[in-house]
C-alpha positions in Angstrom: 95.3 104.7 121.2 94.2 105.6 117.9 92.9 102.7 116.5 92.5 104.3 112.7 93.3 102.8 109.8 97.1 103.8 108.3 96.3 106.4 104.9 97.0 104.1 102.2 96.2 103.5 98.9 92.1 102.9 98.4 90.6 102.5 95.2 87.0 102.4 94.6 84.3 102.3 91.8 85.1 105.7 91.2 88.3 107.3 92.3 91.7 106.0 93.7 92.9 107.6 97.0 96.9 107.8 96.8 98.8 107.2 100.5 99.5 110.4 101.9 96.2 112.1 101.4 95.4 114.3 103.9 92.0 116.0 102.7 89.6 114.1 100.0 86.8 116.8 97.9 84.1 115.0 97.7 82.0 115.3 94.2 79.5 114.1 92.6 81.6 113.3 89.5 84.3 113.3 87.0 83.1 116.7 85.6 83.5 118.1 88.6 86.4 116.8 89.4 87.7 118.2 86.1 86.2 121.3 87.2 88.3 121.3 90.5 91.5 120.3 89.5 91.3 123.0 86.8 90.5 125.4 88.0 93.1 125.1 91.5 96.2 125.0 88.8 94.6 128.2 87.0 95.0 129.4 90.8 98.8 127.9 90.6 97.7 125.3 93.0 98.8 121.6 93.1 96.5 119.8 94.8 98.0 116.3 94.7 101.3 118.0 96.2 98.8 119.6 98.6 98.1 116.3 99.9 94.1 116.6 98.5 92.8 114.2 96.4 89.1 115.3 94.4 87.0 111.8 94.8 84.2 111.8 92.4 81.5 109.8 94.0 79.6 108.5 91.1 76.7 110.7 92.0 75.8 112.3 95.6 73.6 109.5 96.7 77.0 107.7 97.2 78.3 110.0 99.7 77.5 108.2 102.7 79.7 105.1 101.4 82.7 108.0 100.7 82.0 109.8 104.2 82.4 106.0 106.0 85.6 104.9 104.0 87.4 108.1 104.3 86.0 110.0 107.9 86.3 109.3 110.8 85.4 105.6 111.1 87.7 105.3 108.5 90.8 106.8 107.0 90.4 109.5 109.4 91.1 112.3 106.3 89.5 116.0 106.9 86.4 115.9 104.4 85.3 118.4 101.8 83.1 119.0 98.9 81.0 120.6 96.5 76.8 119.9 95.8 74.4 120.6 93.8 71.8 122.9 95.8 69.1 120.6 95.5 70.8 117.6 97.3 71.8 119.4 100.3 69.0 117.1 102.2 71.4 114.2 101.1 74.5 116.0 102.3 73.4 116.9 105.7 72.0 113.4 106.4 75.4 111.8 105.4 77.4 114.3 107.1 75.5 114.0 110.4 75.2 110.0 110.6 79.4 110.4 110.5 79.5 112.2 113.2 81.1 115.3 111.4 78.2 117.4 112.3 74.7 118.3 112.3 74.7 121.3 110.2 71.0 122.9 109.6 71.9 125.9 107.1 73.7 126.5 104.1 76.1 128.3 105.8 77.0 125.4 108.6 77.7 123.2 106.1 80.2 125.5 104.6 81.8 125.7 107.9 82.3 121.8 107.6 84.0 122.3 104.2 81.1 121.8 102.2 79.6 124.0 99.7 76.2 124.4 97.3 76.7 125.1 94.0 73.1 126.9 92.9 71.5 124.3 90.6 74.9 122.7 89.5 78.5 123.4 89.1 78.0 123.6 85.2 75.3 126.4 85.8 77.6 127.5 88.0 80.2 128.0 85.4 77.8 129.1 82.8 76.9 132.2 85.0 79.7 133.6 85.8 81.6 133.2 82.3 78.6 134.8 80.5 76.3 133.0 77.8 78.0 134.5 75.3 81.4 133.0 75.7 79.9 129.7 76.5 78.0 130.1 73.3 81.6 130.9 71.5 83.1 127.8 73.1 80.8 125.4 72.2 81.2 126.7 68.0 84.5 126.1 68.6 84.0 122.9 70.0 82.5 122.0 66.8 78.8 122.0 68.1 77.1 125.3 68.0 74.8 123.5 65.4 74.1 120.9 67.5 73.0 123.2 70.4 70.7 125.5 67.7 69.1 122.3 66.9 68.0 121.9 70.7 66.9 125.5 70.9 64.9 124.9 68.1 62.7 121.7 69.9 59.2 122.1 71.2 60.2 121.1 74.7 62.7 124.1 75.2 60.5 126.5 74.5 60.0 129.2 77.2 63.3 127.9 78.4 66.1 130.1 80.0 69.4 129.9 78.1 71.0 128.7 81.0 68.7 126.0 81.1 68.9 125.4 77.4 73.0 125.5 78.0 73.1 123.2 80.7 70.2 120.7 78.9 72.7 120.7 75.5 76.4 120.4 78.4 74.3 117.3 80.2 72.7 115.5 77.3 75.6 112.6 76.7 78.2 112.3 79.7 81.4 112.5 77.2 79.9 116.1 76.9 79.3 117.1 80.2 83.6 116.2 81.1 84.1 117.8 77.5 82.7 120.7 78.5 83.5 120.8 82.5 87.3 121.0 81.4 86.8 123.8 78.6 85.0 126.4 80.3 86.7 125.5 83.8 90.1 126.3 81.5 88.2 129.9 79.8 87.4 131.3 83.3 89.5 134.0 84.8 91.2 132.7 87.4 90.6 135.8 89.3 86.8 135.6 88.5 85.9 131.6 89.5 82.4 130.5 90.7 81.6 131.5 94.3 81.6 127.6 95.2 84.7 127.1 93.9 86.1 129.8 95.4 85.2 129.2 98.9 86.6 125.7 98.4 89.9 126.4 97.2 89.9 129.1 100.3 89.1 126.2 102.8 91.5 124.2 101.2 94.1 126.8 101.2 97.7 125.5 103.6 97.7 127.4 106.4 99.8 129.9 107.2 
């Protein structure tokens, strides 16, 4: 008999589940899950209807918690997600200890549903709409001064812009959702970050 836990309702620090969930995206937070939801209805997808729920995690060390209350050993929901490259150490681990798998490569991992973003989902976003249209969104925004200001400081100097871009997108958390949701809404939705991408793929109903 399977001895599971009934989906239901679940809400935690970070996120609430709804009942009838049948795939959670793991992420590290609300930007990203901004990000997500985005850029799936720019794709004319409804994830909620879908049955997938985005779960920020309030940062990836937290994934092991997430991966217990909604894997196996405890909704029993198919797992996904997105990470930053540099955590994939921390990804693995959890993933393994769960039972879900011991992927070794990049490419395993994305097999499980899970999938790197180089550096971080806003560099992510940042490359592939161009620094020039970033640059046009943040005037817009009201803060091109702001981000010529940082430019301008000792400790960028020899900096790339998109370090610069994701140093100014980073530096308070109301700007990092702020600017997760505007450039997630300016991308093309035929022309989405390769992460993102080969999410909403795995994600995608079958049939």
């Amino acid at each position: 008999m399977d001895s599971r836990p009934e989906p239901a309702v679940v809400t935690t620090t970070t996120a609430r589940i709804p009942a009838g969930v049948r795939t959670a995206v793991l992420v590290e937070g609300d930007s990203d899950e901004a990000a997500v939801t985005i850029v799936a209805a720019r794709r004319r997808r409804d994830l909620a209807a879908e049955g997938i729920a985005v779960v920020p995690m309030g940062g990836v060390t937290n994934i092991g918690h997430f991966v217990r209350l909604l894997g196996p050993g405890g909704l029993g929901v198919t797992l996904a997600g997105l990470y930053d490259s540099g955590e994939e150490h921390v990804v693995r681990r959890a993933l393994a200890r769960a039972g879900l798998g011991a992927a070794q490569t990049r490419v395993e991992l994305a097999r499980l549903g899970f999938f790197a973003c180089v550096e971080d989902l806003e560099a992510e976003l940042i490359r592939t709409l161009g620094i020039p249209a970033v640059e046009q969104i943040i005037a817009a925004a009201g803060e091109l001064r702001s981000l010529q200001t940082l430019r301008r400081q000792p400790a960028q100097r020899g900096w790339t812009d998109i370090a610069i871009l994701r140093r100014f997108i980073g530096s308070r958390s109301h700007r990092k959702l702020r600017y997760a949701t505007l450039l997630a809404g300016a991308l093309d939705p035929a022309t989405i970050p390769a992460p993102l991408d080969d999410l909403l793929t795995h994600l995608a109903p079958a049939g």
